[in-house]
N, C-alpha and C positions, 0 to 999 in steps of 0.2 A: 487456301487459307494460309495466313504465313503466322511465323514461330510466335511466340509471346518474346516478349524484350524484359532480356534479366535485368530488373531495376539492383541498384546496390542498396547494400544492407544500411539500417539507419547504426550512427557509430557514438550517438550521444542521447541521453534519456536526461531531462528536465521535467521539475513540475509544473503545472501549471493552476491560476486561482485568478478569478475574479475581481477586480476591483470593489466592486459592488452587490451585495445580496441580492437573489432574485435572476440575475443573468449568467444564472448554470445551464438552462438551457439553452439559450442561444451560444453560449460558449460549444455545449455539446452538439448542435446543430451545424455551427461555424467547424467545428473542428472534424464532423465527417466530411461535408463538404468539398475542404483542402485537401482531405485526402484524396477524394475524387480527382480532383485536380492535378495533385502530388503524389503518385503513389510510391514515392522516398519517405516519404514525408506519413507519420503511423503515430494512434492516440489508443490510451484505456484507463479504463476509472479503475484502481484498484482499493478493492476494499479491505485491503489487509493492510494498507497502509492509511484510506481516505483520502489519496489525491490522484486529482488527473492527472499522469504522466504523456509524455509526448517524447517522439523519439524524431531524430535528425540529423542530416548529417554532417552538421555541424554548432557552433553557437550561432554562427550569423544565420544559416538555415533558418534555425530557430526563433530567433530575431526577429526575419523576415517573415514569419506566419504568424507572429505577432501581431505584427503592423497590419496585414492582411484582417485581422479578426476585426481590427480595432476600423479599418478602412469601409470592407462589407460589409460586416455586420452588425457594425456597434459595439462591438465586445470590448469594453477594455479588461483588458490581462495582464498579470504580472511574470514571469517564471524563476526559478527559484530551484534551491537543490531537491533532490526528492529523500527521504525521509528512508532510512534502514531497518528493515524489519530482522530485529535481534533475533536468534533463535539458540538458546543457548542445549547444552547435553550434558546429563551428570555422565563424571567419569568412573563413579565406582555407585556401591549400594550402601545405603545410609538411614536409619531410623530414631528415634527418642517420643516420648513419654511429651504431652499437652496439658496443662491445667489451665482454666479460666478460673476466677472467682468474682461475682459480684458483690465487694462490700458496700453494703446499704444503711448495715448497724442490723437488720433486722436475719431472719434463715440467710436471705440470698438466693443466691445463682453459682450450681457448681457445672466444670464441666470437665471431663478428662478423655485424653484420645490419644491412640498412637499411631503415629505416621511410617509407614516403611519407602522409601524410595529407593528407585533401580532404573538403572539404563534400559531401555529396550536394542535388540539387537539391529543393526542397521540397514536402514527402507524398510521397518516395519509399521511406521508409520509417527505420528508426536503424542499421542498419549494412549496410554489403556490403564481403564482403573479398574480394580479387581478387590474386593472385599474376603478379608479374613478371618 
C-alpha cells in the first residue's frame, strides 16, 4: 500500500451564491463532487455567517471551479467576499436602571429592569446569563 500524498493547504476562502433560486442544491451537489475530484480544492455552508464558503488555492483556482459548475452541472455561480462574523468583548463591568412607558393617554404600560454586565473570563465560553 503506498503513502497518501500530502495535498497543499487551500490559501484563499471566497463565498460562493447562486445565480438563481432553487439551485442550492445542485450547487451543493456540484460542489462535493469537485472536491472528489480536487482534493485542494474544500467547500462548507456556515451558518454563523449563511454562506457557502469555498477554499482554494488561489483566485484563478477558484475561478476555474466556477466555470466547472457552470460547465457540469448547470450551476451558475457567483463568488464574492465572505462576510465577518463580529464578535465583540466588554472590557470592564457595567450596569444602569430601564424604564419603558406606554403612553396611550389612558393607565398604560409600565416596565422597569436593571441590567448588570461583566466580561466572562477567557474560553469560557460567549454568554452565561444569571439572574439576581
Amino acid at each position: 500500500m503506498l503513502p497518501k500524498i500530502p495535498f497543499p493547504e487551500p490559501v484563499i476562502t471566497e463565498a460562493i451564491e447562486v445565480k438563481q433560486r432553487g439551485e442550492e442544491e445542485k450547487l451543493s451537489t456540484g460542489l462535493h463532487k469537485l472536491h472528489e475530484e480536487d482534493p485542494t480544492f474544500q467547500h462548507e455552508y456556515s451558518g454563523e455567517l449563511g454562506q457557502t464558503l469555498i477554499r482554494g488555492l488561489g483566485e484563478r483556482h477558484l475561478e476555474i471551479i466556477v466555470g466547472r459548475l457552470a460547465r457540469k452541472f448547470g450551476v451558475h455561480a457567483v463568488i464574492g467576499k465572505p462576510k465577518i462574523a463580529y464578535r465583540e468583548t466588554f472590557q470592564g463591568a457595567g450596569g444602569g436602571p430601564g424604564k419603558a412607558q406606554e403612553a396611550d393617554g389612558g393607565r398604560g404600560q409600565y416596565g422597569d429592569c436593571w441590567i448588570r454586565i461583566a466580561p466572562l473570563p477567557r474560553d469560557r465560553g460567549s454568554s452565561l446569563w444569571t439572574r439576581s
